[in-house]
N, C-alpha and C positions, 0 to 999 in steps of 0.2 A: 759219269755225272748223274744227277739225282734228278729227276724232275718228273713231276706230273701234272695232266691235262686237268684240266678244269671239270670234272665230271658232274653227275648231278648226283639227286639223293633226294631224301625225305625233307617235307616242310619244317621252317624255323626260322633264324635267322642270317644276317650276312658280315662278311668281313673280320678281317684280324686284326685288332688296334693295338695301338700302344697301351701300355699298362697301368700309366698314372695318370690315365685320363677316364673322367665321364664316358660312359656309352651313350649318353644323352645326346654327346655332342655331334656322334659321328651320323647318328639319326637326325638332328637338326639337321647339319649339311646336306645330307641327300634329301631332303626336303626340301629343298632351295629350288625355285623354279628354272633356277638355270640348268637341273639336273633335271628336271621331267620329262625327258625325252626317252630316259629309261626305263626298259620295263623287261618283265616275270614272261620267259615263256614255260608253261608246259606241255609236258606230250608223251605219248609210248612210243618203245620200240619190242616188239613183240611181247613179253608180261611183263616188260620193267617201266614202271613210271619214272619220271624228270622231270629236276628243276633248272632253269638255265637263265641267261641274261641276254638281253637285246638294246639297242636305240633306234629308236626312230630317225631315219634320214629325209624321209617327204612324206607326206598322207599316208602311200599303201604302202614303204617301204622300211624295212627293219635289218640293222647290220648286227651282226653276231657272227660267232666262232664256224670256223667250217668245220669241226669238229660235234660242233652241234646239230648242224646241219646233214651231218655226212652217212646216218643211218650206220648201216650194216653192211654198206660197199662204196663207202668214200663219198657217193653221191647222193645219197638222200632214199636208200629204198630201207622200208621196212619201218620208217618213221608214221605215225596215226595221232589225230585229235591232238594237233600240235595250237595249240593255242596262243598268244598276246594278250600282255595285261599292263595297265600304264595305273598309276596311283594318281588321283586329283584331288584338289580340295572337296569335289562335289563326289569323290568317290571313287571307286573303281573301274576302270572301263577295258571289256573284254575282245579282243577281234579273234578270230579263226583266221589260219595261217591260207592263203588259197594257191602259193607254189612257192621252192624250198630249193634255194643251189647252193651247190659249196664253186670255189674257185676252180679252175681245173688243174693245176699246181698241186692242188690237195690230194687229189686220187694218183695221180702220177706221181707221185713224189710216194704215196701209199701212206699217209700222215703225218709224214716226218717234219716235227716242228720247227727244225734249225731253217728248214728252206723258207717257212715265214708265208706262208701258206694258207696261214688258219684264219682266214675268212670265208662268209657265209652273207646271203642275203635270202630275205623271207617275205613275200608280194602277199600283205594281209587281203581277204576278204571283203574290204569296206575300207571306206578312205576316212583316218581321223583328224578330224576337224577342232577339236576342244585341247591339244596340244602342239606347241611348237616343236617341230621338228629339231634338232641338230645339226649345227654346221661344222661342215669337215674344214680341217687346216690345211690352205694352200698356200701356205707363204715361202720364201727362195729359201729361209732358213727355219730350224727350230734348235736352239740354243739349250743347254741345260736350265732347266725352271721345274718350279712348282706345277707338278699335275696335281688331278682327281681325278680319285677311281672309285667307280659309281656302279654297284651291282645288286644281286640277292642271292652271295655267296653265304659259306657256312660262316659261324662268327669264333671270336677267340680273343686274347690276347698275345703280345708278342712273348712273350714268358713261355705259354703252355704250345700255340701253334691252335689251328682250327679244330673243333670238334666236331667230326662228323657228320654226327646225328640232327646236326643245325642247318636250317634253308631256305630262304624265304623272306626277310624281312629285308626291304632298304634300305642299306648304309653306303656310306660314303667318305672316306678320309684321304690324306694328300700324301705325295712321297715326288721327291725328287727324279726327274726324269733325268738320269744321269749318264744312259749312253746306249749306242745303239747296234748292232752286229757289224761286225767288219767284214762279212762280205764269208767266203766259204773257211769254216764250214757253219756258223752262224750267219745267215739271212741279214746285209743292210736294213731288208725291212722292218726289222724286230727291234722294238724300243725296250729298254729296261732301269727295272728301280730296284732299289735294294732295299731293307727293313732296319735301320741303324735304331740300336738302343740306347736309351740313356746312359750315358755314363760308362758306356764301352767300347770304346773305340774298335778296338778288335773286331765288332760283330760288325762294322760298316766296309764292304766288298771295294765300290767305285764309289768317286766324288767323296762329297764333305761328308765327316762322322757324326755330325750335329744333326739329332733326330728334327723331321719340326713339329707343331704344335698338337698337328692333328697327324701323326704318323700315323701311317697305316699301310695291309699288304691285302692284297685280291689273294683270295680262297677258293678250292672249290665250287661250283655252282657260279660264280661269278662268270664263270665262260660268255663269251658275248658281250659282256659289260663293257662298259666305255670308260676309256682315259681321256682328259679333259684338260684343258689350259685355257685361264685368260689374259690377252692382251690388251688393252686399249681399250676397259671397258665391255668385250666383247670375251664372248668363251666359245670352243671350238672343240670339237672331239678327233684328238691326233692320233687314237690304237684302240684298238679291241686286244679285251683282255684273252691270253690265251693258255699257262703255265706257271706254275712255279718250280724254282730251279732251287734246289738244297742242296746249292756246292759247298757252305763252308765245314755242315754236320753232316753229311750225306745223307739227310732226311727233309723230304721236301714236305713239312707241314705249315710253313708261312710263319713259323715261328725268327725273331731274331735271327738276321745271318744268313736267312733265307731272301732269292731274288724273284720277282715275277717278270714276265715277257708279254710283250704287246705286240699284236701287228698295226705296222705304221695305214692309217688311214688315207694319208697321203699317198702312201706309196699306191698304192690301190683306185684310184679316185678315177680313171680312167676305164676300169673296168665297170667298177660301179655305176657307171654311168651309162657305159652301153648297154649294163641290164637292164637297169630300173627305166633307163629313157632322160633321168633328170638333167640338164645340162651341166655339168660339173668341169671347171675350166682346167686343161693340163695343169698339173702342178709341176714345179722347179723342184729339186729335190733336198731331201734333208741331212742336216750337217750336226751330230753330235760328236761327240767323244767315241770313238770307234774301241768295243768291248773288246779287252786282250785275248786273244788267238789262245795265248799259254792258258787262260781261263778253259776255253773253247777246247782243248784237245786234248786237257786230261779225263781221262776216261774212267767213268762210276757207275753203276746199276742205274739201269733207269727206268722208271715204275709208270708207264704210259697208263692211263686208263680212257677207256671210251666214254 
């Protein structure tokens, strides 16, 4: 199987949209105050600079990839001047990172993404007051719907697939949350969506082949970035973004046909909670459409990158 980590790279823009749409639009949306909980981190790890994605879960606290988190030994060594950066009406506002875990799943596991693992939390410096945090989904179920994924991945079309040398700008577009690990050797905890094109059926993996308005796939640099659902008026962050998987062309670039993976926030919320201190109530667990095994156990190259 094909897939690769959400890695970073040089500044630019984010995400991989549909193709006959405005880019305008997928900017608009991540613009929406319901999404400013998200934000740019950067940082070194020995002479290599990074770009990655975070949310904010309370004042000092920021959920992201463990993968991002994870430095040079799973745990966080070798990482420097790792910064937070939240975009507002009134402008940009900066925090320095002041301590940095990954899961402990992470290191043991040695980054293996199927265990679902790839979480991360980061205790900023200063507690921010001029944004609303992000609320996690604790409900008995979460059904197949409409997400958002909200980051400052590279950008692209579904056509071409991401281009690199892009990193850095806000975008945000929706895709079907259409199902989630069945358990070994993909992780229960792992949500996933697929990148359905117009007009081709063929290119749509799981769930319905009907692209929607604002399709779109997490890229690159999006690592950490948040997947999103509203219920009831109310919007909730159920995964951090962590891969994309390119089982149908055996090229994981987010283009058509390609699928990305999340870790369930839910499934985590307990952990989270004895880091950070924030009270966060057991959650019931999550019930999708369980991702087929036959998927899961054919075996293809697969292009990890840190």
């Amino acid at each position: 199987m094909v897939l690769v980590l959400f890695w970073l790279g040089p500044p630019g823009q984010a995400g991989v949209r549909r193709d006959d749409v405005a880019d305008s639009e997928f900017l608009n949306l991540a613009a929406s105050a319901l999404y400013q909980s998200v934000g740019k981190f950067t940082y070194s790890v020995g002479s290599g600079s990074y770009i990655a994605s975070g949310v904010l879960i309370s004042p000092e606290w920021v959920l992201t990839a463990a993968h991002v988190t994870a430095g040079n030994n799973f745990i966080g060594g070798g990482i420097s001047n790792l910064n937070f950066s939240l975009d507002t009406e009134g402008g940009v506002l900066s925090f320095a990172a002041a301590e940095w875990l990954t899961h402990p799943g992470w290191a043991s596991t040695s980054g293996n993404l199927w265990s679902g693992y790839d979480i991360g939390l980061v205790r900023l410096s200063s507690s921010v007051t001029a944004v609303q945090a992000a609320s996690l989904y604790l409900q008995e179920t979460m059904n197949v719907q409409t997400g958002t994924i909200v980051g400052y991945g590279s950008t692209g079309t579904g056509l071409t697939g991401y281009n690199a040398a892009t990193a850095g700008t806000k975008r945000a577009g929706q895709n079907m949350i259409d199902a989630q690990g069945a358990g070994f050797p993909i992780s229960s905890n792992l949500l996933f969506v697929d990148f359905d094109q117009p007009g081709v059926p063929a290119e749509s993996l799981v769930g319905d082949d009907t692209p929607l308005a604002l399709e779109y796939l997490a890229a690159p640099r999006d690592s950490g970035g948040g997947l999103f659902i509203t219920q009831n008026s109310q919007t909730f962050l159920v995964g951090v973004t962590s891969f994309i998987w390119g089982y149908q062309d055996e090229t994981a670039n987010a283009d058509y046909g390609d699928l990305a993976g999340f870790v369930s926030t839910t499934a985590y919320a307990g952990w989270i909670s004895s880091v950070t201190g924030v009270p966060i109530p057991e959650p019931s667990s999550c019930s999708l459409l369980a991702i087929s095994l036959a998927l899961c156990l054919r075996r293809r190259r697969a292009f990890p990158r840190p």
